[in-house]
PDB file of N, CA, C and O in Angstrom:
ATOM      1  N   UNK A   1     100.441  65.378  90.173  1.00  0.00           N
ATOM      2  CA  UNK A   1     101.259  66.114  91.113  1.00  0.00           C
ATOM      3  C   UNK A   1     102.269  66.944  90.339  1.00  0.00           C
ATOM      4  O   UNK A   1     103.273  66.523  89.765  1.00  0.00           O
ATOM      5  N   UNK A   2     101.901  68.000  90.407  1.00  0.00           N
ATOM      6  CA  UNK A   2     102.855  68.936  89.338  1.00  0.00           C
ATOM      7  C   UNK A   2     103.891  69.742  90.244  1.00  0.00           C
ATOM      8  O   UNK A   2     105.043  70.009  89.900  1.00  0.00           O
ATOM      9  N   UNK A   3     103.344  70.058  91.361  1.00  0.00           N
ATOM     10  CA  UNK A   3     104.389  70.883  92.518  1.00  0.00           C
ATOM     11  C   UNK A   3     105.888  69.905  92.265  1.00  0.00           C
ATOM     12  O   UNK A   3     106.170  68.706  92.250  1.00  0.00           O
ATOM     13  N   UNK A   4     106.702  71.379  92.063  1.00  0.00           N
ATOM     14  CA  UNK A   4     108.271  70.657  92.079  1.00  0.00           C
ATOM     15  C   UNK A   4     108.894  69.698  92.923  1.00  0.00           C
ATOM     16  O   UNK A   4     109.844  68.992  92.587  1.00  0.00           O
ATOM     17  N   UNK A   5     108.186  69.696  94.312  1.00  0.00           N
ATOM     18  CA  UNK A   5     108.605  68.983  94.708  1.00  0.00           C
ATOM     19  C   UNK A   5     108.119  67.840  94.750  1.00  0.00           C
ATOM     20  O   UNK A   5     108.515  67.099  95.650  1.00  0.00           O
ATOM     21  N   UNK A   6     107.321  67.449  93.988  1.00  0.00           N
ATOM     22  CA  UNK A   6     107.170  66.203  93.184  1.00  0.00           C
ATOM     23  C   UNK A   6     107.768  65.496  92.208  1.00  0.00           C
ATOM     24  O   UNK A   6     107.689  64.296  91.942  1.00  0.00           O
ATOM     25  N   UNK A   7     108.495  66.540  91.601  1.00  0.00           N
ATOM     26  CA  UNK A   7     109.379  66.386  90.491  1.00  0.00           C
ATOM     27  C   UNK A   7     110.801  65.568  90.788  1.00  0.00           C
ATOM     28  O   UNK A   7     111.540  64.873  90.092  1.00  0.00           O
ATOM     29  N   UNK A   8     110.805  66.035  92.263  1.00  0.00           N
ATOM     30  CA  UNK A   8     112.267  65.858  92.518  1.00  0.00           C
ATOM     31  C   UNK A   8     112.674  64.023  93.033  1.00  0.00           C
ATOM     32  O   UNK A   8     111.918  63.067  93.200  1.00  0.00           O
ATOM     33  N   UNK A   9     113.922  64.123  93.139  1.00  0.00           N
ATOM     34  CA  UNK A   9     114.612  62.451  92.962  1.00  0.00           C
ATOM     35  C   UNK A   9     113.947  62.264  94.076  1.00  0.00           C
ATOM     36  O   UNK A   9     113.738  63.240  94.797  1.00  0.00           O
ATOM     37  N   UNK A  10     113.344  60.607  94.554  1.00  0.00           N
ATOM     38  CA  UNK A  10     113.272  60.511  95.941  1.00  0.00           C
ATOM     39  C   UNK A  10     114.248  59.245  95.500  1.00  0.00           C
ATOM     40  O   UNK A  10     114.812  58.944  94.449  1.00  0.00           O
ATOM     41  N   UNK A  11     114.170  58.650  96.826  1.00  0.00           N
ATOM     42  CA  UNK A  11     114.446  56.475  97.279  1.00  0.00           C
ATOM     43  C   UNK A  11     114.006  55.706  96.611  1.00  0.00           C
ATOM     44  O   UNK A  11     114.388  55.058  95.637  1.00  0.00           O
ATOM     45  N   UNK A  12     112.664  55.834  97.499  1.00  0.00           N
ATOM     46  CA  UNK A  12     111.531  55.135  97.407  1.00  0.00           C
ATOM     47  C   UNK A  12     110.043  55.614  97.242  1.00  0.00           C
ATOM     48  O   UNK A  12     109.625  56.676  97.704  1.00  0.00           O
ATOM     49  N   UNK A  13     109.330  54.759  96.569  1.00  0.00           N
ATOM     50  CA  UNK A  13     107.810  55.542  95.979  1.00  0.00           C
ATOM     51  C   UNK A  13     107.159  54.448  96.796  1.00  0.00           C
ATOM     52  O   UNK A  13     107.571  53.292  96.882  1.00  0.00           O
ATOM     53  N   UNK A  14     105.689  55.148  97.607  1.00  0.00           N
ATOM     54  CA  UNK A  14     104.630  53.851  97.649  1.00  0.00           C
ATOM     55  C   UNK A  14     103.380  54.400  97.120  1.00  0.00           C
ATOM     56  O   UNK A  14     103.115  55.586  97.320  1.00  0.00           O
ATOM     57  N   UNK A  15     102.460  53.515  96.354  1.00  0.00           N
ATOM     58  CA  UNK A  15     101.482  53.458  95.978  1.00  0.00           C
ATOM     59  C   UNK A  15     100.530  52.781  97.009  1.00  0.00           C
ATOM     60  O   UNK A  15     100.269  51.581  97.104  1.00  0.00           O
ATOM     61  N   UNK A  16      99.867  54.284  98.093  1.00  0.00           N
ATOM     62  CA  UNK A  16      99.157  53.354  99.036  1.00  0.00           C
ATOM     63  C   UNK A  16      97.262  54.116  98.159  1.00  0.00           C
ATOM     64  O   UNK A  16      96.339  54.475  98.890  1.00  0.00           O
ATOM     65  N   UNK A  17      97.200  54.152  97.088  1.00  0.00           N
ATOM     66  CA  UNK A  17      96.019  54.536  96.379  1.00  0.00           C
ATOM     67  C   UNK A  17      94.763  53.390  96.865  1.00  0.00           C
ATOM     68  O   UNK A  17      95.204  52.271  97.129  1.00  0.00           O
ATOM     69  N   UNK A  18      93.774  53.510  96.955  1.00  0.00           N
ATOM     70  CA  UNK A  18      92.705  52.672  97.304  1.00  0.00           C
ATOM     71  C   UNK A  18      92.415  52.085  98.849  1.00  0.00           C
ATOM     72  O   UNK A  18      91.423  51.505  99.290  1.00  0.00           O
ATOM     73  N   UNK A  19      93.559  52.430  99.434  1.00  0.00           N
ATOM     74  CA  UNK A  19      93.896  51.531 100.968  1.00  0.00           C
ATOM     75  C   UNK A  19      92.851  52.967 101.872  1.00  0.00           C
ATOM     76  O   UNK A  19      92.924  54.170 101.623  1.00  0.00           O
ATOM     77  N   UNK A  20      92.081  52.375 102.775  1.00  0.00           N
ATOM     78  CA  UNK A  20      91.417  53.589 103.860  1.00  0.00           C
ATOM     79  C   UNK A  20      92.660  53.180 104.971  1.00  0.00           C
ATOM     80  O   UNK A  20      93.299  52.149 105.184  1.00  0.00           O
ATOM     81  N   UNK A  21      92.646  55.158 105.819  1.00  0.00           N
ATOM     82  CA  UNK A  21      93.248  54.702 107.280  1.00  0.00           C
ATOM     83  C   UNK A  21      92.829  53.592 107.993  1.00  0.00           C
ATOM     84  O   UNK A  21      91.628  53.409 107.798  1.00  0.00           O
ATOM     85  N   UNK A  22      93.356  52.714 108.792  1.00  0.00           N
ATOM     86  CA  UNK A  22      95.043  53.363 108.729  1.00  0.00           C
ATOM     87  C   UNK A  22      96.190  52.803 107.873  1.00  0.00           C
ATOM     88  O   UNK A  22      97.405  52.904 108.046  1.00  0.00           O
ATOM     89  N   UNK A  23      95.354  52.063 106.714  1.00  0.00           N
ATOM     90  CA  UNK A  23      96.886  51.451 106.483  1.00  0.00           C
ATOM     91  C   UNK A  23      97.926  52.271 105.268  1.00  0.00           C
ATOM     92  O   UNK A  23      99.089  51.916 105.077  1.00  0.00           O
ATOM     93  N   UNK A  24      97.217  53.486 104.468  1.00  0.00           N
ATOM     94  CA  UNK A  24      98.476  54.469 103.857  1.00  0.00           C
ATOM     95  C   UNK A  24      99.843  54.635 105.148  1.00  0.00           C
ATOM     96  O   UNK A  24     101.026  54.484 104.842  1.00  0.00           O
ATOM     97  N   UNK A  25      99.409  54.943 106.478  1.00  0.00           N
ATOM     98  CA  UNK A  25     100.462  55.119 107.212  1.00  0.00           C
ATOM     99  C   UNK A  25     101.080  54.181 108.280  1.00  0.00           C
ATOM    100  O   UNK A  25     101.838  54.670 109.118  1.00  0.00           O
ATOM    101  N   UNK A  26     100.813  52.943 108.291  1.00  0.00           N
ATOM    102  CA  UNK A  26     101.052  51.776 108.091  1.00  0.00           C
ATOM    103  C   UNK A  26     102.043  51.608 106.957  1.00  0.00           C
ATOM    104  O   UNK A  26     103.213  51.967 107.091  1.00  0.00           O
ATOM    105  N   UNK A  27     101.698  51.200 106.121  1.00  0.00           N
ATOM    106  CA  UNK A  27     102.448  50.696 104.875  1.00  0.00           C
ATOM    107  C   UNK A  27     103.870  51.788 104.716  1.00  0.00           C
ATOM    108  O   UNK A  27     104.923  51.301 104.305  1.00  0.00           O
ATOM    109  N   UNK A  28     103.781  53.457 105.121  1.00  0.00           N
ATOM    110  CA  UNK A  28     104.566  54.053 104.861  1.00  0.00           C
ATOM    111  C   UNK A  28     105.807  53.710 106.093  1.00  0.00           C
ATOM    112  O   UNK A  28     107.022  53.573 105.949  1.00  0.00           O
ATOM    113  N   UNK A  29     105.154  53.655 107.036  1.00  0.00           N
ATOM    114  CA  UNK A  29     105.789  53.193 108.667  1.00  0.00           C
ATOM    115  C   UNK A  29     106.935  52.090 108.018  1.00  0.00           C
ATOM    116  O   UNK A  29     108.164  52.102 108.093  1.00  0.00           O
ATOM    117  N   UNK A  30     106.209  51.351 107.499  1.00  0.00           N
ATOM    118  CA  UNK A  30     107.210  49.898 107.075  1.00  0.00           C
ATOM    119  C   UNK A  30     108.008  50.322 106.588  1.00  0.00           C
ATOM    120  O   UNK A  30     109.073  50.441 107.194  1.00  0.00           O
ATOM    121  N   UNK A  31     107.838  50.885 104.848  1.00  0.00           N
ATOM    122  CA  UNK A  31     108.846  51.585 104.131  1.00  0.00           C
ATOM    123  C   UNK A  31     109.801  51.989 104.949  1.00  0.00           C
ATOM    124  O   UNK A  31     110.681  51.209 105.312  1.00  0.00           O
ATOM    125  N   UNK A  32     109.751  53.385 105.385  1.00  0.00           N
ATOM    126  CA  UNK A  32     110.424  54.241 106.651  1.00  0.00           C
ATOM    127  C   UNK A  32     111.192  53.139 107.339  1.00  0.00           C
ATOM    128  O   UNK A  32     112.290  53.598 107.653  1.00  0.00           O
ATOM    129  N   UNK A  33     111.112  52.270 107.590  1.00  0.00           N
ATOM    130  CA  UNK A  33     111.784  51.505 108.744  1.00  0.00           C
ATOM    131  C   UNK A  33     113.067  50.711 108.523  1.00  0.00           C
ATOM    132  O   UNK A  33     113.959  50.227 109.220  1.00  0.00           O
ATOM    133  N   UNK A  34     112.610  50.840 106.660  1.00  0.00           N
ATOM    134  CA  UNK A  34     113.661  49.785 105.573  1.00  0.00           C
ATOM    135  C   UNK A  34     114.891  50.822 105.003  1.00  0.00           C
ATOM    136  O   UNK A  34     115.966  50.646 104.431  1.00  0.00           O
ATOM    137  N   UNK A  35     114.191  51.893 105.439  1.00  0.00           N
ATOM    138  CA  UNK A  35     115.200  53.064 104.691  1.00  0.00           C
ATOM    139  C   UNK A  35     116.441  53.637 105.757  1.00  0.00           C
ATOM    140  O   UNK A  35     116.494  53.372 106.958  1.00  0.00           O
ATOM    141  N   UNK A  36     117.160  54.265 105.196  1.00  0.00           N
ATOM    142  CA  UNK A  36     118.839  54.602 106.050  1.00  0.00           C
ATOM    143  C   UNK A  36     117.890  56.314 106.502  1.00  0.00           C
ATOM    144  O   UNK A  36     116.775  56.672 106.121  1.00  0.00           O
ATOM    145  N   UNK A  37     118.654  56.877 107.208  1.00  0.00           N
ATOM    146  CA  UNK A  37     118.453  58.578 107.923  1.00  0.00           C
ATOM    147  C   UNK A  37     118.451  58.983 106.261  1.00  0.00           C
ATOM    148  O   UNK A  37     118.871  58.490 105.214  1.00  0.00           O
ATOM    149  N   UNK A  38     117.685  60.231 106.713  1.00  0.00           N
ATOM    150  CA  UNK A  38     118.060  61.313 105.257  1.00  0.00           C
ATOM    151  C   UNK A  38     117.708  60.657 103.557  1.00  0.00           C
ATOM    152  O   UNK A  38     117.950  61.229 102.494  1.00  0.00           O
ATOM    153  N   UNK A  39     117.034  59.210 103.775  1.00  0.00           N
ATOM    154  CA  UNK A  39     116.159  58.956 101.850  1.00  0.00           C
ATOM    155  C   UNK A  39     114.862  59.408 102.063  1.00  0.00           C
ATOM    156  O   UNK A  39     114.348  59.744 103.130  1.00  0.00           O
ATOM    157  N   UNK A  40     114.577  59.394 101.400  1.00  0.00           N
ATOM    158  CA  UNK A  40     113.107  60.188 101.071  1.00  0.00           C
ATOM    159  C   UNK A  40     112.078  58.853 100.062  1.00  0.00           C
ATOM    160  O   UNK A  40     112.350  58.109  99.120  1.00  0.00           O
ATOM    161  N   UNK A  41     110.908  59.099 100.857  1.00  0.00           N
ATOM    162  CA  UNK A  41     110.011  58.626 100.239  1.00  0.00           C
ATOM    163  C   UNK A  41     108.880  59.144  99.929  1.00  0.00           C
ATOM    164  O   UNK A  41     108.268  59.949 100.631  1.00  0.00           O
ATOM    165  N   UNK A  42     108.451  58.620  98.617  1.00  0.00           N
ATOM    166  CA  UNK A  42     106.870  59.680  97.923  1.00  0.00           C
ATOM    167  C   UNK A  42     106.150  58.903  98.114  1.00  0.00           C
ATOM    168  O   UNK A  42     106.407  57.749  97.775  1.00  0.00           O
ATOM    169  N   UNK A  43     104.612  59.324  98.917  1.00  0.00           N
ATOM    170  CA  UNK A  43     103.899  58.277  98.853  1.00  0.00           C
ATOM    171  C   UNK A  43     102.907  59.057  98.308  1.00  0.00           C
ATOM    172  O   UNK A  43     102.901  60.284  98.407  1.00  0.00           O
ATOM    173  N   UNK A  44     101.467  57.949  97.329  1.00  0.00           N
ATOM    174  CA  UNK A  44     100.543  58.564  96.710  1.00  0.00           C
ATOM    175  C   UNK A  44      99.029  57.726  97.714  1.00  0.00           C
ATOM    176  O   UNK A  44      98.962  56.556  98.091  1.00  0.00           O
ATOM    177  N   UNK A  45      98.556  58.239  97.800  1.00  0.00           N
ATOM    178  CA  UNK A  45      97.338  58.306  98.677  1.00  0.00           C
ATOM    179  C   UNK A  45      95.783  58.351  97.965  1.00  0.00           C
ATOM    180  O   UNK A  45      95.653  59.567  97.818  1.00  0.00           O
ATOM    181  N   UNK A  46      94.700  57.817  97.510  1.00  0.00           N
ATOM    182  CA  UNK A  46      93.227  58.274  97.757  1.00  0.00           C
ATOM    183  C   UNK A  46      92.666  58.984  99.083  1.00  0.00           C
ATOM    184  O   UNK A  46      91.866  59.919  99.080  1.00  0.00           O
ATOM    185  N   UNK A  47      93.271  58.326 100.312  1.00  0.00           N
ATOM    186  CA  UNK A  47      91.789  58.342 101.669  1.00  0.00           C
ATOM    187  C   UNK A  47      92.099  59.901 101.535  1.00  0.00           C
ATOM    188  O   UNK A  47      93.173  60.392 101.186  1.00  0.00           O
ATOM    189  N   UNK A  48      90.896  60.591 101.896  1.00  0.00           N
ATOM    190  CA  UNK A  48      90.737  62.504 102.258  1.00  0.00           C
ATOM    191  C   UNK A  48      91.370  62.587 103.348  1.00  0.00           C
ATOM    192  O   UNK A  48      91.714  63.735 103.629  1.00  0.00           O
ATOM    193  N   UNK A  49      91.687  61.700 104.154  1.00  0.00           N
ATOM    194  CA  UNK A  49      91.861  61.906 105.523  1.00  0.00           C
ATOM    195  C   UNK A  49      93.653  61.904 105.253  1.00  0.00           C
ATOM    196  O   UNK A  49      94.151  62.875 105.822  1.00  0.00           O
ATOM    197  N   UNK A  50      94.410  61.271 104.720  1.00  0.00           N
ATOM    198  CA  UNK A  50      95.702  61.295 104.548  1.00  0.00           C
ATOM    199  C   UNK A  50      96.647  62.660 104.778  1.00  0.00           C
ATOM    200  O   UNK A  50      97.731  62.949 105.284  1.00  0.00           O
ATOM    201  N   UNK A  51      95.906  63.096 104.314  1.00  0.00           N
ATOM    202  CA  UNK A  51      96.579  64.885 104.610  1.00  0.00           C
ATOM    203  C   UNK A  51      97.075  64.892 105.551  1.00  0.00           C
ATOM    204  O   UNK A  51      98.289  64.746 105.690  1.00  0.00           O
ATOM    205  N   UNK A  52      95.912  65.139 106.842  1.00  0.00           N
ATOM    206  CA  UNK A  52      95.643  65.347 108.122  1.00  0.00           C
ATOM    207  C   UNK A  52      96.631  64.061 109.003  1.00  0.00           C
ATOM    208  O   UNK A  52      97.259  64.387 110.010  1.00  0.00           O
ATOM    209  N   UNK A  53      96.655  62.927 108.594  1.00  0.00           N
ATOM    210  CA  UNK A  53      97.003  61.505 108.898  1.00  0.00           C
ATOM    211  C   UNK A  53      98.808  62.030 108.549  1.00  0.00           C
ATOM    212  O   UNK A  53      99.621  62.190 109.460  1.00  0.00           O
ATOM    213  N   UNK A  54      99.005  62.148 107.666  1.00  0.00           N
ATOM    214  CA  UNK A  54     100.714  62.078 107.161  1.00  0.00           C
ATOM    215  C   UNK A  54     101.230  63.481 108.104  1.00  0.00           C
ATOM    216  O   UNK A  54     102.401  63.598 108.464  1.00  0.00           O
ATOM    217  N   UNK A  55     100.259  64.410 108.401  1.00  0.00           N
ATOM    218  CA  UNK A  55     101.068  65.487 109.072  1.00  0.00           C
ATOM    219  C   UNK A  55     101.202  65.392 110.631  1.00  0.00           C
ATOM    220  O   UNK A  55     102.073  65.881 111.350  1.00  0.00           O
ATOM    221  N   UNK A  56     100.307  64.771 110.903  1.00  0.00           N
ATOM    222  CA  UNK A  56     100.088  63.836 112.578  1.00  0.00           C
ATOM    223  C   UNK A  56     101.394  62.884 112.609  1.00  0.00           C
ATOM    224  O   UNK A  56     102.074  63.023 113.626  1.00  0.00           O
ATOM    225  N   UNK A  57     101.781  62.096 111.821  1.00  0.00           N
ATOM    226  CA  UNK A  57     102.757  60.842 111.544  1.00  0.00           C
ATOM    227  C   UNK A  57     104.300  61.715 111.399  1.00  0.00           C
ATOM    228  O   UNK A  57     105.327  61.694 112.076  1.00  0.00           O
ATOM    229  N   UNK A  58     104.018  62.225 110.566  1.00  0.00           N
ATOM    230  CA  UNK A  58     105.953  63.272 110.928  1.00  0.00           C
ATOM    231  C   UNK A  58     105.774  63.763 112.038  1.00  0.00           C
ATOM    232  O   UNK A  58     106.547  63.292 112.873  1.00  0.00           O
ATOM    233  N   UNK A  59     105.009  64.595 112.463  1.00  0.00           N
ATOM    234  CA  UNK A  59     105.702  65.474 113.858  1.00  0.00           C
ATOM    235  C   UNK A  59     105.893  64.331 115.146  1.00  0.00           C
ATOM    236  O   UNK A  59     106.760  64.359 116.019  1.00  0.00           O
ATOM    237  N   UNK A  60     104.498  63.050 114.915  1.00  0.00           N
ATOM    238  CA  UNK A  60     105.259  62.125 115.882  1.00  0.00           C
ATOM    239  C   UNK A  60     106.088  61.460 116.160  1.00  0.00           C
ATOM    240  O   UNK A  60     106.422  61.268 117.329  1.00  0.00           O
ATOM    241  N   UNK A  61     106.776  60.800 114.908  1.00  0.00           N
ATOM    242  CA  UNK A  61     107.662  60.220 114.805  1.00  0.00           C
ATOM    243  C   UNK A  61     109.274  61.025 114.575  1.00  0.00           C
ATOM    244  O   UNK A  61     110.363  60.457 114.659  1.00  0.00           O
ATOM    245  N   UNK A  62     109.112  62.005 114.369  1.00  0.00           N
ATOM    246  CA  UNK A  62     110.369  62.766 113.663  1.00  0.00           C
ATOM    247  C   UNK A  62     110.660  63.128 112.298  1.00  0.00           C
ATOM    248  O   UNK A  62     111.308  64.124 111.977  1.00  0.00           O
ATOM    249  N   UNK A  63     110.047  62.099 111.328  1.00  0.00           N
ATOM    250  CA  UNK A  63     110.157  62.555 110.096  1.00  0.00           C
ATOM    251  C   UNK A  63     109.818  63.947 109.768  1.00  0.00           C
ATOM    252  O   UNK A  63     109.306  64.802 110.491  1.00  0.00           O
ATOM    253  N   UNK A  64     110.280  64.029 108.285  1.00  0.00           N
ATOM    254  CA  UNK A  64     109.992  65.380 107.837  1.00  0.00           C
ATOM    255  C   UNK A  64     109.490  65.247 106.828  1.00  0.00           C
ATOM    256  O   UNK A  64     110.054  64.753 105.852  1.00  0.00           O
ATOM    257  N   UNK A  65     107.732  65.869 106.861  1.00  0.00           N
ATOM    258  CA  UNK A  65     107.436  66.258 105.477  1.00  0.00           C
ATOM    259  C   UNK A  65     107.622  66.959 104.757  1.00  0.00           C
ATOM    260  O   UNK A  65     107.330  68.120 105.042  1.00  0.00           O
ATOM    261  N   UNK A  66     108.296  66.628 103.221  1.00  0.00           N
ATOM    262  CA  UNK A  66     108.790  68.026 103.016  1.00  0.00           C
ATOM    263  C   UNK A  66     107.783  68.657 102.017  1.00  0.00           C
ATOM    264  O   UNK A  66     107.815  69.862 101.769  1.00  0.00           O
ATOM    265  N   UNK A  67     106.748  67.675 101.363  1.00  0.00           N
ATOM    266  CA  UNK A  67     106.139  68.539 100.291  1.00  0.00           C
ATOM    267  C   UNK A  67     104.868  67.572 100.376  1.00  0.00           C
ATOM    268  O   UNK A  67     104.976  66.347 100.327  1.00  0.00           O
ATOM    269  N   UNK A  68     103.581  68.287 100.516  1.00  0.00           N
ATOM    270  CA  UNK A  68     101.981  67.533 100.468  1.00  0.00           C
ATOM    271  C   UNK A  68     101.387  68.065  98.990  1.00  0.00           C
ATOM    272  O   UNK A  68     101.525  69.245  98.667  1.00  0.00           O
ATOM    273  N   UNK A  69     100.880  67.329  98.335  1.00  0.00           N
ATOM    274  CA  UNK A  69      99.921  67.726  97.160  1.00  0.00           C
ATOM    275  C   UNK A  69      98.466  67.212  97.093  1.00  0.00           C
ATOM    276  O   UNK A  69      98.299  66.037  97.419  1.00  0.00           O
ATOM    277  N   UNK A  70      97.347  67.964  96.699  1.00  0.00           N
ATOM    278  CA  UNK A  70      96.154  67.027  96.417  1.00  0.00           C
ATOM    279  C   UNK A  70      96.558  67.391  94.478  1.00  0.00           C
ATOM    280  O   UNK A  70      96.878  68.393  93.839  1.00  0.00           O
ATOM    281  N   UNK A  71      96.377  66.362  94.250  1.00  0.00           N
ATOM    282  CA  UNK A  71      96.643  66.239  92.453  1.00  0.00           C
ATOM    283  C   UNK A  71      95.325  65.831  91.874  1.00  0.00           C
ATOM    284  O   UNK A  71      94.366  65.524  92.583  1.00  0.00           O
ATOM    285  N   UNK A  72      95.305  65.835  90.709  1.00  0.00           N
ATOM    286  CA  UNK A  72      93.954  65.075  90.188  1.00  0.00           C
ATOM    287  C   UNK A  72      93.195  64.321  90.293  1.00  0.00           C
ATOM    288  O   UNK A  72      93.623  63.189  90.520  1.00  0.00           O
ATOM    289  N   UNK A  73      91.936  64.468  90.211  1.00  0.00           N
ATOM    290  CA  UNK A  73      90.965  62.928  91.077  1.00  0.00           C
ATOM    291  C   UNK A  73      91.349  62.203  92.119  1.00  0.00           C
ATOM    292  O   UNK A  73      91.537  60.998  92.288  1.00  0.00           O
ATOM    293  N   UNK A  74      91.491  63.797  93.249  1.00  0.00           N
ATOM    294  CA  UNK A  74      91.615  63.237  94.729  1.00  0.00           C
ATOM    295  C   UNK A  74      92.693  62.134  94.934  1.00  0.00           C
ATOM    296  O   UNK A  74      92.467  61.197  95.700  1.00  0.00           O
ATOM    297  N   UNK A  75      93.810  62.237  94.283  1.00  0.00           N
ATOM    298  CA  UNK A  75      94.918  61.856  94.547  1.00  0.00           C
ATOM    299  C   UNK A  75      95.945  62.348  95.316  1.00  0.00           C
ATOM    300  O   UNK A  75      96.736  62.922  94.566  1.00  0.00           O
ATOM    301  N   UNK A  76      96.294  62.391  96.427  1.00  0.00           N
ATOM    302  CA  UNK A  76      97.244  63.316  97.439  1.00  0.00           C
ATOM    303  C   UNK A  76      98.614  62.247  97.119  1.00  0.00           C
ATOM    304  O   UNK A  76      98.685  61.044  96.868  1.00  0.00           O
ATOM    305  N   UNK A  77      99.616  63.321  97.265  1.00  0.00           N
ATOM    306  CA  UNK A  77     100.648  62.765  97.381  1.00  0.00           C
ATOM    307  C   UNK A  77     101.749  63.696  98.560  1.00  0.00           C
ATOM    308  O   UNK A  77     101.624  64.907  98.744  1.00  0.00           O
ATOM    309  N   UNK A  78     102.844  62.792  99.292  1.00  0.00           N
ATOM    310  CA  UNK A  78     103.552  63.043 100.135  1.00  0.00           C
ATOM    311  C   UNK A  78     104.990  62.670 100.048  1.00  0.00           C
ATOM    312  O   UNK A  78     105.419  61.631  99.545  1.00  0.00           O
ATOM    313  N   UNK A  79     105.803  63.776 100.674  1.00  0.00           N
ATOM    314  CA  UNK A  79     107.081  63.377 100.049  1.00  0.00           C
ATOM    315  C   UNK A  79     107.609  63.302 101.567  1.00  0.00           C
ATOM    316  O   UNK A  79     107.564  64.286 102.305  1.00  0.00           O
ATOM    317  N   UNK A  80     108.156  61.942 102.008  1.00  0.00           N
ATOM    318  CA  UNK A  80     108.733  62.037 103.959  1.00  0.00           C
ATOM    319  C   UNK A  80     109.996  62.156 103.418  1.00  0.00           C
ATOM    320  O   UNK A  80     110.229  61.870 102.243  1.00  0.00           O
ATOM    321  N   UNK A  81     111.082  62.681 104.429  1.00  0.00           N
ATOM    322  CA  UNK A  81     112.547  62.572 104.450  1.00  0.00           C
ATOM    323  C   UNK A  81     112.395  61.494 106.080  1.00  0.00           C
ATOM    324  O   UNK A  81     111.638  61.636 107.040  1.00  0.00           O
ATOM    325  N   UNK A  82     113.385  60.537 105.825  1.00  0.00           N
ATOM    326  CA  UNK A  82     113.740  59.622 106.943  1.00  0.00           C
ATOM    327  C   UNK A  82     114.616  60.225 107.953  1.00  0.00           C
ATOM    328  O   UNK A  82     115.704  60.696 107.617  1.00  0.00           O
ATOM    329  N   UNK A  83     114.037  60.247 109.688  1.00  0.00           N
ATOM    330  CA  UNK A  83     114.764  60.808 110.195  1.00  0.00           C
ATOM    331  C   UNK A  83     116.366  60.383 110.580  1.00  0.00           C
ATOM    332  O   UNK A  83     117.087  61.176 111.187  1.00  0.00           O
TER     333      UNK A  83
END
C-alpha cells in the first residue's frame, strides 16, 4: 500500500487477511465500536469482495472512508475514520 494515505498515523490497524465475507467487516464493526468519534482505523483485507463490502459498511453506518487501496498480491487495504 503505497498511496499516502496509507502512510499516514492511524489508532488502530486490523489484519483481517485470509478471513472471507463477512467477517473482514465484522471484525472491523468490533474494532469501530472500541474506538472514541474521529480515530481511524486501517484495515488490510484478501476477500475481492471487500472493496465493494467496506464501501456498503461506511455509508451505512456513518463512518468515513477515507482512503481504499488494492496493493500487492490482492491485498486491499482501508483506512475508516470513527463516526
Amino acid at each position: 500500500m503505497n498511496s499516502p494515505a496509507f502512510e499516514m498515523s492511524v489508532d488502530r490497524e486490523l489484519d483481517a487477511c485470509g478471513l472471507s465475507c463477512p467477517l473482514p467487516i465484522l471484525r472491523a464493526k468490533k474494532v469501530l465500536s472500541e474506538m472514541a468519534s474521529g480515530q481511524t482505523l486501517r484495515i488490510t483485507a484478501t476477500d475481492p469482495g471487500s472493496a465493494d463490502d467496506f464501501q456498503s459498511f461506511a455509508k451505512q453506518t456513518g463512518n468515513l472512508l477515507l482512503a481504499q487501496n488494492e496493493g500487492a498480491n490482492g491485498v486491499y487495504g482501508f483506512v475508516l475514520r470513527r463516526k
